[in-house]
N, C-alpha and C positions, 0 to 999 in steps of 0.2 A: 504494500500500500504506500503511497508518494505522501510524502512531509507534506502537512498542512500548510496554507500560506501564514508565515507570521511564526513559526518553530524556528523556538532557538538550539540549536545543540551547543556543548563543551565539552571538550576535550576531556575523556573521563568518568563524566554524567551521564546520565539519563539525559533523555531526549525531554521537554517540558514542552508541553503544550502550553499559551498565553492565551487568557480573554476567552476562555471559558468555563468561568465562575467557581463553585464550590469544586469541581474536575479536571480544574488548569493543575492545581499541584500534584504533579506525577501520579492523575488517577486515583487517591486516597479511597475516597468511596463513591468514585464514580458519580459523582452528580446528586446519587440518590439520597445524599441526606446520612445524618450519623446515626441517627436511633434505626431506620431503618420501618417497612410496613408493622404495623401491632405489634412496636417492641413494650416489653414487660406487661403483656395482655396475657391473661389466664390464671388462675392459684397455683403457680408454681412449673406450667406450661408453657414454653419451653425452661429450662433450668432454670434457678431461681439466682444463679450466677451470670445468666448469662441476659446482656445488654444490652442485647438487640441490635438489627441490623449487620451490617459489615465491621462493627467497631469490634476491639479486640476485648477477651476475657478482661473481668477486672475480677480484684478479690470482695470490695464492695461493694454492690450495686446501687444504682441512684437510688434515691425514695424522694418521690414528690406529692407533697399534700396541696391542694387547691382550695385558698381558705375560704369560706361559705361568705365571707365580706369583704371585699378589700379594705384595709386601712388607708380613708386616705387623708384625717388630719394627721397633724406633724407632732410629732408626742415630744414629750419633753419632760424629765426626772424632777421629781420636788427636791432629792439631793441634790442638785445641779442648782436649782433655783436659789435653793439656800446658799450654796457655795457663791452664787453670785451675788447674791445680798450681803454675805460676810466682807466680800471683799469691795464695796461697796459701789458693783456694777448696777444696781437695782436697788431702787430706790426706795424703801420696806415703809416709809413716811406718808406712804401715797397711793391707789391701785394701784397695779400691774398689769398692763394692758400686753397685747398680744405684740403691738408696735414696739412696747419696751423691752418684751424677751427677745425679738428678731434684732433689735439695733444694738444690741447689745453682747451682741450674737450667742446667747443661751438657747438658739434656737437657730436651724436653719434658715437661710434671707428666704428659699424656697417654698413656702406656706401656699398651698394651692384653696384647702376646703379652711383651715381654720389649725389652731394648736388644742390638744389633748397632753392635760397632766395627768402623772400616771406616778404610783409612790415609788416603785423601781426601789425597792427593800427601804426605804425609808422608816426607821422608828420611831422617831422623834422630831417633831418642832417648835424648838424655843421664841423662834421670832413669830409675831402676831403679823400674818400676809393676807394681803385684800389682792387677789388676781381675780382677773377675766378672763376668760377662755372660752375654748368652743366646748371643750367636753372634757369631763375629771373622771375618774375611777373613786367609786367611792370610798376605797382605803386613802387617797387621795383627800379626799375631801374631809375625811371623819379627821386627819391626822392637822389638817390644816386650821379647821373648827375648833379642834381640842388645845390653840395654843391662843385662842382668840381671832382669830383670821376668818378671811372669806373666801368662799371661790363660787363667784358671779359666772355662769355658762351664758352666753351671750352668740348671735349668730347674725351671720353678716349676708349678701347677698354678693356675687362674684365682687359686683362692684363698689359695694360698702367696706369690700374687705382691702380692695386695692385703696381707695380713698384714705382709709385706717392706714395701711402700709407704706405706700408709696403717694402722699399728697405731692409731691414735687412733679410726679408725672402728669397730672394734671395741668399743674402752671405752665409746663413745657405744650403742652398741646393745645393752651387757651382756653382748656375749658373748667367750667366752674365745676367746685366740690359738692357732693351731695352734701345739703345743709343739714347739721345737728336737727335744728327747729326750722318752722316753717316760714316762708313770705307767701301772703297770700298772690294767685295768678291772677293776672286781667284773662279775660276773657267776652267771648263772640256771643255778646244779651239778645242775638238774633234769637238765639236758642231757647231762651224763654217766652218765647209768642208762639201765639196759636193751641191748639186742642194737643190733646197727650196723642200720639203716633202710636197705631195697634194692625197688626198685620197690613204692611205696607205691602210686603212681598211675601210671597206662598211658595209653595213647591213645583206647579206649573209657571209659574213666574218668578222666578228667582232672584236674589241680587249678587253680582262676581262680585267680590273684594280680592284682597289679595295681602299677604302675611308681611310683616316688616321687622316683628325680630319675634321669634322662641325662645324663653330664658327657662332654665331649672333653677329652681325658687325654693325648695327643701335641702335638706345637708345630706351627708353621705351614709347618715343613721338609720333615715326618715324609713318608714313605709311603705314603700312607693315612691313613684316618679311625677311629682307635681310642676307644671309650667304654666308661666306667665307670658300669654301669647298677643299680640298687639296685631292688632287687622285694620289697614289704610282703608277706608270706605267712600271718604272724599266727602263726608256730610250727605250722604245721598241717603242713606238706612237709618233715621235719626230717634232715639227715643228717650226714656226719661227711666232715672235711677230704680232700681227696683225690679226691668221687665228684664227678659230673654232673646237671644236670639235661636233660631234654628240654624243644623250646619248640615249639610246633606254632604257625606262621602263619599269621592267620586268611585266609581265601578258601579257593577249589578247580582244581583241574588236573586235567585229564583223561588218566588212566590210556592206556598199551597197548593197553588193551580199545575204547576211545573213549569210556568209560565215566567223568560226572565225582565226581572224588571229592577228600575234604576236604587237603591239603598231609600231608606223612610229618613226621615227630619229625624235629626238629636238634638234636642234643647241644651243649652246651656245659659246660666246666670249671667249677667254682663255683670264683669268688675272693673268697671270706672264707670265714672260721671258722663253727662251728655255730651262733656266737652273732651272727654280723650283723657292719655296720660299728657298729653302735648299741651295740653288745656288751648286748642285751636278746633276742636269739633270734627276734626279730619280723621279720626281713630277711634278705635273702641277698642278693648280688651276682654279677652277668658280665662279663667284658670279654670286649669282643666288636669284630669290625674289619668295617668295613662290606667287603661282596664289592661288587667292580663290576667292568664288563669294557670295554676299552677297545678299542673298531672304529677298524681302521686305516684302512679306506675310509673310514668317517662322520667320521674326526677327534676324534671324540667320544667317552664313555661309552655305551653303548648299554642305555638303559633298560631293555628286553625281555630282557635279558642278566642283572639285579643279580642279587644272592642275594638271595631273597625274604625269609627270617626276617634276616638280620643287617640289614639294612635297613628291615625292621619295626621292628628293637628300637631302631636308632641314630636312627631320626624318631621315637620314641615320646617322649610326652608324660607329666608326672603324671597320674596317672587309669587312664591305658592298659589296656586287660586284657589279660593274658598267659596262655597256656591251656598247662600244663606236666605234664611226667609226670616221673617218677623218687624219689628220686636212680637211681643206679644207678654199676656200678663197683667193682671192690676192688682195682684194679692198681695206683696208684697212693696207697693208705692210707699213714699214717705209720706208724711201728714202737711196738710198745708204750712199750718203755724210753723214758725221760725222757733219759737219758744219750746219745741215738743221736747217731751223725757221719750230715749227709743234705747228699749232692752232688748239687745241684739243676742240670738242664741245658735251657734254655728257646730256644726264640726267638719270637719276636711277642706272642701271646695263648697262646704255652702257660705262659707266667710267673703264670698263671692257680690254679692248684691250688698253687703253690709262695707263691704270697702265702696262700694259706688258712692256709699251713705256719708262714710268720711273724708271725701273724695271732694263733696258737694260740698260738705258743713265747714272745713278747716284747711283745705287745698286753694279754695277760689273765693276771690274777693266778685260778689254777685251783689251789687248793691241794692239792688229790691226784694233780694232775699237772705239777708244776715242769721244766720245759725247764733240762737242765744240758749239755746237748753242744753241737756245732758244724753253723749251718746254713750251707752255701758255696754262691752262687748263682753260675752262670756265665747271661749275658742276650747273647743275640743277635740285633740290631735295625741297621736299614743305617745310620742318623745317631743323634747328640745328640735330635735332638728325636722320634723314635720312640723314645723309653724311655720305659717304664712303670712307673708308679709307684716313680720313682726318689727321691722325696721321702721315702718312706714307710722307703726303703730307709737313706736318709742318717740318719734319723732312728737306726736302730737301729743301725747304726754308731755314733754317737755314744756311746748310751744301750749298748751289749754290743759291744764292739770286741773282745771275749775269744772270742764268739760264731759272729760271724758275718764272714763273707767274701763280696764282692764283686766278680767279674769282670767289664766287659762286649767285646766283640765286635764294634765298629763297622765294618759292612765298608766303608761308602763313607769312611771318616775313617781307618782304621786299615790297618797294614799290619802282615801276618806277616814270620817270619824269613827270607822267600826275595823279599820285597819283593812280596810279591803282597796281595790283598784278606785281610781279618782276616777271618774264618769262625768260626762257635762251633768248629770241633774245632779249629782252630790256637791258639787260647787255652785250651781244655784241656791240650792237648799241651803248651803253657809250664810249664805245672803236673804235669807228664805221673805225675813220680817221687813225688811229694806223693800224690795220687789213686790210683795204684797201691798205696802203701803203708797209707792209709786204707783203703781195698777189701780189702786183706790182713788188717787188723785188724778189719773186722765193719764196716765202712762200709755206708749204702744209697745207691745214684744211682739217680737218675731221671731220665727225659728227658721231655721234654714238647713238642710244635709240630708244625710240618709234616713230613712224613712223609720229606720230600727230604733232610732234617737226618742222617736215621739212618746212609745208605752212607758220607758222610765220615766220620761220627766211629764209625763203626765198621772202618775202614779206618786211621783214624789209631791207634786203641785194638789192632789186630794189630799193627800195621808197632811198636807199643813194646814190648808184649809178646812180640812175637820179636826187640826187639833188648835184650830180658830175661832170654831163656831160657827163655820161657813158652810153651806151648801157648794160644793165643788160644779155641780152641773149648772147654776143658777149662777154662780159668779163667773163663768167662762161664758155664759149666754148672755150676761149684761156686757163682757166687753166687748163678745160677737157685734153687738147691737152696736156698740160706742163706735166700731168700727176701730178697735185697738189690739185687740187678738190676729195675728196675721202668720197663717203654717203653708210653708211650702218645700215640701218632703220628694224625697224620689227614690 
């Protein structure tokens, strides 16, 4: 056979072939790779010495475990922290923010989700530490508690966290820092004339938009895959806080009949205001939790199983076209008055129409409509890093602490008063005397999530009101009437 073009020989050597990849060097394994087809598949078939493919005997063979989670905050030793504190890298006088471990370099500059303290044999701490972090191990935390100290879990959003880290980058690109607290937006008072918008567009007439960014909005803990998706509309699909839109998934499935036809309407909540996150009216937003289903036999997620449109929208790209109807919806509108009390009660993605809420009341300067009441959010999500848009929420705490109130519900972190799991109706019910007496005074609550949510806490919301003296069916039918009771479950 003739030397290939581009063979070098020497004097002595082997012939090498050049520039062609893993099999340029004198044929090692041939192209095909080191492990080799189904190396170390079987209990013990083929020898339990042996490596697989063309590689040669070893005496101990690899072992790889594939951990059920990847780690992807940046962990960091409470020994290490200490040691920085002694020496007085870190500043024990003051929090310990996540910007102060990384500059200080007790921490990798490399932080992608957030930092995790972890006690990494730690027995003891003398000094009294107030940090922030993403996530602690509880020997961590019990050890940090026990000297007087704090450890604050706090969670950032990609770009709350870049801001925290790196504000310099920012002034280099001209653009401003996400604000601690808020300045209210001007915005386009077009948008307040005329009649409330209610099925403008259907599913025989539909309206294109088209996607302008997908953000993953949960931490690397969370439960699931929640996103914050932002759709250009152009002001054309306009409606009012509260309603839904329709999203039809492009493809077809075939009907009962065997008959194929185009996928049905998915509702989802709009989470933002009339006017956009842009506050220009040209946008709307969804959160939205990707559906999948998990085959006990496969092990796996079973693709043939997802939910077709939430997983359309959460791979969706800038560009994407989105084929929508609506709005649609009045059960959840806010109340004319400026002055209202709104007892907001969420879990997952129903916290979705309730950010339109705070979106309206403390995002935008609307001068014919000034926000002077109280909006009380209770949020029920299984960890720290399944919160949604908690950033947004810190934010307005800071900027109307007169305003607004903040519960959340962590059931895998939290515990109720009987030492069991934290559930939204158990952190109601903390509150129980508060909300009853709001509700007495012209309150609205609202509930919002999965449909499963509703028997607790309306089972918790009797067992108070009969240990009130109240008719449970007759006080939930006066506020039916008030037009203050407002459930939109799914």
């Amino acid at each position: 056979m003739a030397d290939a073009a581009g063979q070098k020989n020497k004097p002595g050597l082997r012939a090498i072939r050049w520039g062609r990849g893993n099999g340029s060097d004198r044929g090692t394994y041939c192209g095909r790779g080191i492990k080799g087809q189904k190396a170390r598949k079987g209990g013990g078939k083929p020898h339990i010495l042996f490596d697989g493919g063309q590689k040669q005997l070893k005496k101990y063979p690899k072992v790889w475990v594939t951990p059920s989670s990847p780690v992807l905050f940046r962990q960091v030793g409470l020994s290490k922290v200490l040691r920085w504190a002694q020496l007085g890298l870190l500043d024990t006088t003051q929090a310990i923010t996540m910007k102060d471990l990384r500059d200080s370099g007790c921490v990798s500059k490399t932080i992608r989700w957030g930092v995790e303290l972890v006690a990494n044999g730690t027995e003891r701490v003398e000094v009294p530490l107030h940090l922030q972090v993403s996530s602690a191990s509880p020997a961590a935390q019990k050890l940090v508690q026990a000297a007087g100290g704090s450890v604050t879990r706090v969670y950032y959003t990609r770009l709350g966290l870049r801001a925290l880290l790196k504000p310099e980058k920012f002034e280099e690109q001209g653009r401003a820092l996400p604000q601690a607290t808020i300045k209210r937006a001007e915005v386009p008072l077009k948008l307040e004339e005329g009649p409330m918008p209610l099925n403008t567009f259907n599913n025989k007439a539909p309206f294109k938009a088209t996607v302008v960014s997908v953000e993953r909005i949960v931490g690397p803990k969370a439960t699931g895959e929640t996103c914050n998706i932002v759709i250009k509309t152009d002001g054309k699909i306009p409606f009012w806080e509260g309603q839904s839109y329709g999203v039809i998934p492009p493809g077809t499935k075939v009907n009962s009949r065997g008959k194929e036809v185009p996928h049905g309407v998915r509702l989802y909540s709009i989470a933002s205001s009339r006017y956009g996150d842009n506050f220009d009216g040209m946008t709307t937003t969804l959160c939205v939790r990707r559906a999948t289903y998990w085959d006990p036999e496969m092990g796996k997620d079973d693709p043939a199983k997802k939910g077709i449109c939430s997983n359309f929208l959460c791979d969706a790209t800038p560009g994407t076209e989105v084929t929508m109807t609506g709005p649609t919806g009045k059960i959840l509108l806010m109340p004319e008055a400026p002055n209202s009390v709104l007892i907001c009660v969420a879990t997952g993605t129903g916290i979705a129409p309730f950010r339109s809420f705070w979106r309206r009341c403390f995002f935008e300067n609307v001068p014919n409509w000034k926000f002077t009441g109280l909006l009380w959010v209770f949020m029920g999500v299984a960890n720290s890093d399944a919160k949604l848009y908690d950033d947004e929420m810190a934010q307005i705490s800071a900027t109307f602490p007169d305003q607004f109130r903040l519960d959340y519900a962590l059931s895998r972190e939290q515990q109720n008063k009987s030492g069991g799991k934290m559930y939204i109706q158990d952190k109601v019910e903390e509150y129980a005397d508060e909300v009853f007496g709001l509700l007495n005074d012209g309150a609205h609550m609202y509930f919002c999530g999965l449909k499963g949510m509703m028997p607790g806490i309306l089972e918790m919301l009797e067992r108070v009101a009969k240990s009130k003296g109240l008719n449970f069916e007759e006080f939930v039918e006066k506020l039916k009437h008030n037009n203050q009771w407002h459930v939109e479950v799914y």
